[in-house]
C-alpha positions in Angstrom: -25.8 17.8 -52.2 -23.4 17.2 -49.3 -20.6 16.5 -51.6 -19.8 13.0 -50.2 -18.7 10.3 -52.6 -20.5 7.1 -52.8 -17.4 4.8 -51.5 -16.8 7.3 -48.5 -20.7 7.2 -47.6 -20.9 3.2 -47.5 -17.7 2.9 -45.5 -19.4 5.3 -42.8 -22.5 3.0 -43.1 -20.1 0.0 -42.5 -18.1 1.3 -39.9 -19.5 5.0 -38.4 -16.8 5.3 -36.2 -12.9 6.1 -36.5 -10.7 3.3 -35.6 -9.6 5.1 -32.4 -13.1 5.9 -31.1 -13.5 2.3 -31.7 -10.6 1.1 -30.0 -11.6 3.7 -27.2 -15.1 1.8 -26.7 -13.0 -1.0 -26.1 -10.8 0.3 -23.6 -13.8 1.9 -22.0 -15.3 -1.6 -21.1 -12.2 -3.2 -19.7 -11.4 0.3 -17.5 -15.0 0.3 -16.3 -14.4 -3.9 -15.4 -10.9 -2.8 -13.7 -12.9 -0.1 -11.7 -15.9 -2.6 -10.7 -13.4 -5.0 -9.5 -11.1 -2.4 -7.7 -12.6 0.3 -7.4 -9.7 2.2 -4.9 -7.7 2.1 -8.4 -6.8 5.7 -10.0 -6.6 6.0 -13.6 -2.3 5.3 -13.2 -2.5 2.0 -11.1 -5.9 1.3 -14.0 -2.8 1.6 -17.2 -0.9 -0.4 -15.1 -3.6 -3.0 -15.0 -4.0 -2.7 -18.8 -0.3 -3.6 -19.5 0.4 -6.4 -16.9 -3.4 -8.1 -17.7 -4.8 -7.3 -20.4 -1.5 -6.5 -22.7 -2.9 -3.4 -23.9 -0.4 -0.7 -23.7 -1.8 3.1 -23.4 -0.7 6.2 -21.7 -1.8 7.8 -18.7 -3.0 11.0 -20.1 -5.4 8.6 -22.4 -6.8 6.2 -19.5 -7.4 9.6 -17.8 -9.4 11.1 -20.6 -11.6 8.1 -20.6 -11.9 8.1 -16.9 -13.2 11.2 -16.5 -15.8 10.7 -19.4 -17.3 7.8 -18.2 -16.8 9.2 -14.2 -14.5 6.5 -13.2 -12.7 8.1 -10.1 -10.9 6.2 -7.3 -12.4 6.3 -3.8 -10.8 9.1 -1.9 -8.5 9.9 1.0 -9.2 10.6 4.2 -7.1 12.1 6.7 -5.1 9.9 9.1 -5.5 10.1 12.4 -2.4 9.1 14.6 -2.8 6.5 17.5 1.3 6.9 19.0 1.2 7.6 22.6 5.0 8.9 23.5 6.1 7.0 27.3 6.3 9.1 29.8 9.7 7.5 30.9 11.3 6.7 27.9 14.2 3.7 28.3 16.1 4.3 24.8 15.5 6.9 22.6 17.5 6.9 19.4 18.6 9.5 16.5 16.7 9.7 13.1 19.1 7.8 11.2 17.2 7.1 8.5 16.8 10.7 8.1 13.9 10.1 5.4 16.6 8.5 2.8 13.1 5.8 1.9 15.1 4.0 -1.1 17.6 1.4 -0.5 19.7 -1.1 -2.8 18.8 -4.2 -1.4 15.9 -5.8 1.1 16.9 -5.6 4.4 18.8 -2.7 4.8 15.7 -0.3 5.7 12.8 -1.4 7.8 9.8 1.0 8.7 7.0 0.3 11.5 4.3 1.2 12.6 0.7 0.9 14.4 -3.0 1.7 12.7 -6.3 1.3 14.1 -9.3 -0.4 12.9 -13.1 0.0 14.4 -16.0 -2.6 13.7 -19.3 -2.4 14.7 -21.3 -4.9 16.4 -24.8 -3.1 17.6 -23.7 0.1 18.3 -20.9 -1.1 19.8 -17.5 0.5 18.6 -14.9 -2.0 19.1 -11.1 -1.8 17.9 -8.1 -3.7 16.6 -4.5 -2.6 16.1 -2.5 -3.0 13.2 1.0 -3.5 13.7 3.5 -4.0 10.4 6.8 -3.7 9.5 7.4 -2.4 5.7 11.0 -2.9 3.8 11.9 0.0 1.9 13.7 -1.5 -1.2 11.0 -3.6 -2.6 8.2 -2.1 -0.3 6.4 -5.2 1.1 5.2 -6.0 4.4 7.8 -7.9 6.1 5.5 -9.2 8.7 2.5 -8.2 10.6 0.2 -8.7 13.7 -3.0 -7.7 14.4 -4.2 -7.0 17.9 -7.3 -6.1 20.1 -4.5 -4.4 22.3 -2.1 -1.5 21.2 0.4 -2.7 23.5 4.6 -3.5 23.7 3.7 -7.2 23.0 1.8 -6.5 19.9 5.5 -4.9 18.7 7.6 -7.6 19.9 5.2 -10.3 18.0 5.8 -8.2 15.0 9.5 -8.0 15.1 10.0 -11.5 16.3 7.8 -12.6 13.2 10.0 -10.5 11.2 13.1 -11.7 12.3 12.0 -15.1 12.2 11.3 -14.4 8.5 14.5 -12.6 7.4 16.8 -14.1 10.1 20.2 -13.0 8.5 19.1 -9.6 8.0 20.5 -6.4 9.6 18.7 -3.5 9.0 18.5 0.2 10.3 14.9 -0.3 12.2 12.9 2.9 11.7 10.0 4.0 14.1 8.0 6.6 15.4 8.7 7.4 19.5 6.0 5.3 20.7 6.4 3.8 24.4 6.8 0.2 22.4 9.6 1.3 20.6 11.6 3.3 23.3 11.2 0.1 25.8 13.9 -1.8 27.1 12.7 -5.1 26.0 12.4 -3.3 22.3 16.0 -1.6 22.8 17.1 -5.4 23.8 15.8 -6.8 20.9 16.9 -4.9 18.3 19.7 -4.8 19.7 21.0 -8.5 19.8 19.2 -8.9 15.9 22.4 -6.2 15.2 20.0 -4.1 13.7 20.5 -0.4 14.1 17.3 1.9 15.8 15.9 5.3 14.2 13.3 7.1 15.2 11.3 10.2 14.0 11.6 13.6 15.2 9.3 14.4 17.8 6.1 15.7 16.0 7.4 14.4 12.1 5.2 11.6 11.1 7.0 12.8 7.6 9.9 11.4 8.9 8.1 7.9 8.7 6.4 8.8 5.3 6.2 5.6 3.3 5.0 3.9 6.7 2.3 6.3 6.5 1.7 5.8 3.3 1.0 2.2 3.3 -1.8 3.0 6.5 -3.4 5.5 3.8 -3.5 2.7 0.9 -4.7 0.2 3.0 -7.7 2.7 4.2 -8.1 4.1 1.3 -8.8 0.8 -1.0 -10.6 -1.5 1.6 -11.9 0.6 4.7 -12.9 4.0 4.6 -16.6 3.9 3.0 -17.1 0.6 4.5 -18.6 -0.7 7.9 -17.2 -3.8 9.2 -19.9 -5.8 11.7 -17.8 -8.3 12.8 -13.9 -9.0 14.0 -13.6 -11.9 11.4 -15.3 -9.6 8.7 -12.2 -7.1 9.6 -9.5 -9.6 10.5 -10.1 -11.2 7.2 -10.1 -8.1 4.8 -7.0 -6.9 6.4 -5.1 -10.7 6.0 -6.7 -10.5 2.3 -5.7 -6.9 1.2 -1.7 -7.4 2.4 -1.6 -10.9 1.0 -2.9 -8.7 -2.6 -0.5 -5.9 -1.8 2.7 -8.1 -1.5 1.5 -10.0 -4.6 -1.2 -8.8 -6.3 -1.0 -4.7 -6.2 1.4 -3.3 -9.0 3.6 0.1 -8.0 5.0 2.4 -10.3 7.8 3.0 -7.8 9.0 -0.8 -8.6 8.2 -0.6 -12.7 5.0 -1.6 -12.3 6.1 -5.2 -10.5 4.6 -6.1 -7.2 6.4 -5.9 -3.7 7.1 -9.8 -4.0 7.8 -9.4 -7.7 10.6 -6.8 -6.7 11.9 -8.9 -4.1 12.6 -12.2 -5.9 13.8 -11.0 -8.8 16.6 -9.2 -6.1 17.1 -12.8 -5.0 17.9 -14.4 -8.4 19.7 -11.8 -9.5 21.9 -12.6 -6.8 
């Protein structure tokens, strides 16, 4: 009646699905275990995940397909909100020098900076901390960072010292925003005898510090915003945890899909 043969009808009853709708089912489970376990992932950073740990190798356009069928979204981005306060007596001010050229050839030749703020909750209590971190633009990872109950000049000049102490031979142009850390004399000083060179961003162009930004939007994106944090240590603790992942955990497409610390050894034996 339904003109069927018998061999095609009791393959269907032995396997009712097509190979790829199959394989799909698969992929499903191991995108929807991705997404439990990291849920800021988008469906890019999820095929990412599927080559690196799980040697399966799709494209973008199918995880994408399968995200939006099951619902699988990343959690989204808010808008930033800036916390630089410009001095009212500025000791150095220097040129944008960088000039937003973000890529560079080796680490060390670029540095960013920058300061976030976080807010936890005890009561209802607001209380806050500052970020302060200092990102290399070749292999993108967090050369160093402090975190702060005080956005103040020593909260910068722990940063950079920590950096220095960490990359002492390097000499990099220093990039910031005009914040009344950075256009100090005891910042001018420093930078200065580390040979470094000082940039800053045009007055009003957080564009001009773009993949600083970018990292303050990752950060909040994957681990704070959505979240209420009732304690410093609570805080403190997710921030130390995410950039520990984020030099060595969190692939980017921008390095071939190798982490920041990835990247930046196989520079160093290379050399």
């Amino acid at each position: 009646m339904m003109n069927v043969t018998r061999s095609a009808y009791n393959r269907w009853v032995k396997q009712p699905y097509s190979p790829r709708k199959h394989k799909n089912e698969q992929l499903t489970k191991i995108i929807r275990k991705i997404h439990d376990e990291h849920p800021e992932m988008g469906y890019r950073r999820i095929k990412d995940e599927l080559k690196r740990n799980y040697e399966t190798e799709v494209n973008d356009k199918r995880v994408l397909r399968l995200c939006r069928k099951e619902g699988i979204q990343s959690t989204i981005k808010h808008q930033a909100n800036s916390i630089t306060r410009r001095g009212k007596h500025p000791y150095h001010t220097a040129k944008n020098i960088l000039n937003r050229s973000f890529t560079a050839e080796a680490p060390n030749q670029k540095w960013v900076t920058d300061i976030s703020e976080f807010k936890y909750y005890i009561g209802l209590e607001v209380h806050k901390v500052y970020l302060s971190a200092i990102l290399d633009l070749c292999d993108r990872r967090i050369v160093s960072f402090v975190i702060r109950e005080t956005n103040d000049l020593p909260l910068v000049i722990d940063t950079f010292d920590q950096a220095v102490q960490a990359e002492p031979e390097a000499r990099p142009i220093f990039h910031s925003d005009r914040g009344f850390q950075y256009t100090h004399q005891q910042m001018y000083q420093r930078i200065t005898e580390a040979g470094m060179t000082q940039s800053m961003s045009r007055v009003g162009k957080c564009t001009d510090n773009g993949p600083m930004e970018g990292f303050w939007g990752i950060i909040k994106r994957e681990k704070y915003y959505g979240r209420k944090f009732t304690s410093r240590e609570q805080l403190v603790g997710m921030i130390n945890d995410y950039i520990n992942y984020y030099n060595n955990g969190r692939y980017q497409r921008k390095l071939q899909a190798l982490t920041p610390m990835e990247c930046h050894n196989q520079y160093d034996q290379a050399v």
